[in-house]
C-alpha positions as CSV (number, residue, x, y, z in Angstrom):
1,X,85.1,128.6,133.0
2,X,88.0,127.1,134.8
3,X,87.2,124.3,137.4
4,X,87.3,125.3,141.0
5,X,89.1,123.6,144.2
6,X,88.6,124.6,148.0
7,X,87.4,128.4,146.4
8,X,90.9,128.4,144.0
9,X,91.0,128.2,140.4
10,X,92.5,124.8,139.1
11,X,94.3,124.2,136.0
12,X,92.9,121.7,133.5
13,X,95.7,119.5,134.7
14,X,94.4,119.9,138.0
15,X,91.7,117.1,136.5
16,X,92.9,114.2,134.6
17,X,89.7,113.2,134.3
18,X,85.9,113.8,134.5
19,X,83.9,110.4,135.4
20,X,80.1,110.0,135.3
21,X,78.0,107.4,135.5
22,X,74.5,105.6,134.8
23,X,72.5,102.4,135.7
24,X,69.4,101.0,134.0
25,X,67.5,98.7,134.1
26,X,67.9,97.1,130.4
27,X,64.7,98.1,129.0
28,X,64.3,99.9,125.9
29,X,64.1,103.2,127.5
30,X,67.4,103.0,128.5
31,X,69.2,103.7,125.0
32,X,68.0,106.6,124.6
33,X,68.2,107.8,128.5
34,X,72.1,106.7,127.8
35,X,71.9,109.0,124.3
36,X,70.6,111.9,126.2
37,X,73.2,111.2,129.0
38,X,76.0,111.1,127.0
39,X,75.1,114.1,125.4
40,X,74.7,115.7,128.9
41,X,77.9,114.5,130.1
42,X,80.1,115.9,127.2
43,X,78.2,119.4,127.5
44,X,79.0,119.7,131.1
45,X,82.7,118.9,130.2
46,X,83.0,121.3,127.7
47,X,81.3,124.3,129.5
48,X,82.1,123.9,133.1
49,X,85.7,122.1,132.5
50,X,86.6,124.2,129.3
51,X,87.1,120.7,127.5
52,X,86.5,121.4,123.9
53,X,84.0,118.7,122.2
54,X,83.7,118.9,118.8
55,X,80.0,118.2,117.5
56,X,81.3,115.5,115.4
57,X,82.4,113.8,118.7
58,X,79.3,114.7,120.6
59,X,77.3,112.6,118.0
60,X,80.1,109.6,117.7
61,X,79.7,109.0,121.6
62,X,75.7,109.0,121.7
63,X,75.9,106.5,118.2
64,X,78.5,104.5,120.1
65,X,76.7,104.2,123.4
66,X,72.9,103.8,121.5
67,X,75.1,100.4,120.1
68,X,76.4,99.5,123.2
69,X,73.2,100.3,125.4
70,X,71.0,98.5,122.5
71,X,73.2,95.2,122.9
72,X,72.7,95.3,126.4
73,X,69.0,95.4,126.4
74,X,68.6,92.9,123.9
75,X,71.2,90.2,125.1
76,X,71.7,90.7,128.7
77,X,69.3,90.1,131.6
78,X,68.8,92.6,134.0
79,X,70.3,95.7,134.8
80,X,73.5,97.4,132.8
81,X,75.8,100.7,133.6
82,X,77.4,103.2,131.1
83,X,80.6,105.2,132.4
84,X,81.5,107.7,130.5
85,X,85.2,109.5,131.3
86,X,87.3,112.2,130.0
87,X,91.4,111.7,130.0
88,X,92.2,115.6,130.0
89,X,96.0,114.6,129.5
90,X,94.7,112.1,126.4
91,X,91.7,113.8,124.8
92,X,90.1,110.9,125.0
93,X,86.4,109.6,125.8
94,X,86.5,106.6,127.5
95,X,83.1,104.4,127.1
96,X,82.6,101.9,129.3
97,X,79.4,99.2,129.6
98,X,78.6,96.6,132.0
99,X,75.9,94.1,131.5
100,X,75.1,90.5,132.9
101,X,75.7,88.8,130.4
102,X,79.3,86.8,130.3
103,X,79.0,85.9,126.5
104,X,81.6,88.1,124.5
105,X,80.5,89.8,121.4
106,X,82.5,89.0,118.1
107,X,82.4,91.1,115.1
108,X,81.1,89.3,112.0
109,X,82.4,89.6,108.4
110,X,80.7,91.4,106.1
111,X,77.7,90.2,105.2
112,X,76.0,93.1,102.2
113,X,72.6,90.9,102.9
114,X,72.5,90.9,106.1
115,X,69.9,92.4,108.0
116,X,70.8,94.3,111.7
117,X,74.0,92.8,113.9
118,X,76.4,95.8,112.4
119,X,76.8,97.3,116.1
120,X,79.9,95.6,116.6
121,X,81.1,97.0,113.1
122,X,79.4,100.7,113.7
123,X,81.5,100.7,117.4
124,X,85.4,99.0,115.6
125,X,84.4,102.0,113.2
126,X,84.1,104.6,114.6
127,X,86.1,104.4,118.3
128,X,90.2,104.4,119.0
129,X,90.4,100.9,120.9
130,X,88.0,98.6,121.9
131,X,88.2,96.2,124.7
132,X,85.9,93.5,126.4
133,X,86.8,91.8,129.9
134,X,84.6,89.1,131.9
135,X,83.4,90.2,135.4
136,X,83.0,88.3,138.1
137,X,79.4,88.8,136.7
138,X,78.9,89.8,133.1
139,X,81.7,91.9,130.7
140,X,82.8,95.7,130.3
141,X,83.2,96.5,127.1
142,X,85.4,99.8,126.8
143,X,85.8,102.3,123.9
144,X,88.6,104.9,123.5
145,X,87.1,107.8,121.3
146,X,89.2,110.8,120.7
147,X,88.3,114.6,121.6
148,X,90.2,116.3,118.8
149,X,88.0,116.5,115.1
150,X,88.3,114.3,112.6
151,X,90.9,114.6,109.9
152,X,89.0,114.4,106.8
């Protein structure tokens, strides 16, 4: 289904991008709120923007916000927001949280023992880029994860 403007039909270049966002509160209910979101999201852009997602992908961006989200909850006081965006032109997902807190997270080295605190890891992993910024109040953290599958 192609997207629609003023009752026309609109070319996929007609929309660079596909934005949606979500606030919570920073309980535990909001990672998997954020899960189910995400998953939302990228169904939406694939069947009303014609946006192929792979499944692969679909399941990279809920693991990806679930470690994001989780470090929110459990490090930041107070509410946190999850934007999710689509670069048409890019194939790309970006994934963006906000949270309250200003402390930056730092990956750790590998640790085989170590119990937990692989989120930072799991996300470097997995996504395209990853950057952090201070806010005024608190940090975004922003992922790049791409649209097109895999190469095994």
């Amino acid at each position: 289904m192609e997207p629609r403007l003023d009752g026309r039909t609109a070319h996929l270049a007609d929309w660079p991008c596909i934005h949606a966002g979500f606030a919570h509160e920073g309980d535990s209910e909001a990672i998997s709120a954020a899960r189910r979101f995400t998953a939302g999201f990228l169904a939406r852009v694939q069947g009303e923007h014609g946006v192929p997602v792979p499944v692969e992908t679909v399941e990279t961006a809920q693991l990806v916000v679930s470690e994001l989200v989780t470090n929110t909850c459990k490090y930041a006081p107070g509410p946190g927001l999850l934007d999710l965006e689509v670069d048409v032109d890019t194939a790309t997902l970006l994934v963006s949280v906000w949270d309250t807190s200003s402390t930056l997270p730092l990956a750790r080295a590998a640790e085989p023992g170590r119990i937990g605190q692989h989120g930072l890891e799991i996300i470097l992993a997995l996504c395209e880029g990853y950057d952090v910024q201070r806010q005024p109040v608190g940090k975004r953290i922003t992922v790049r994860i791409s649209l097109e599958p895999r190469v095994r």
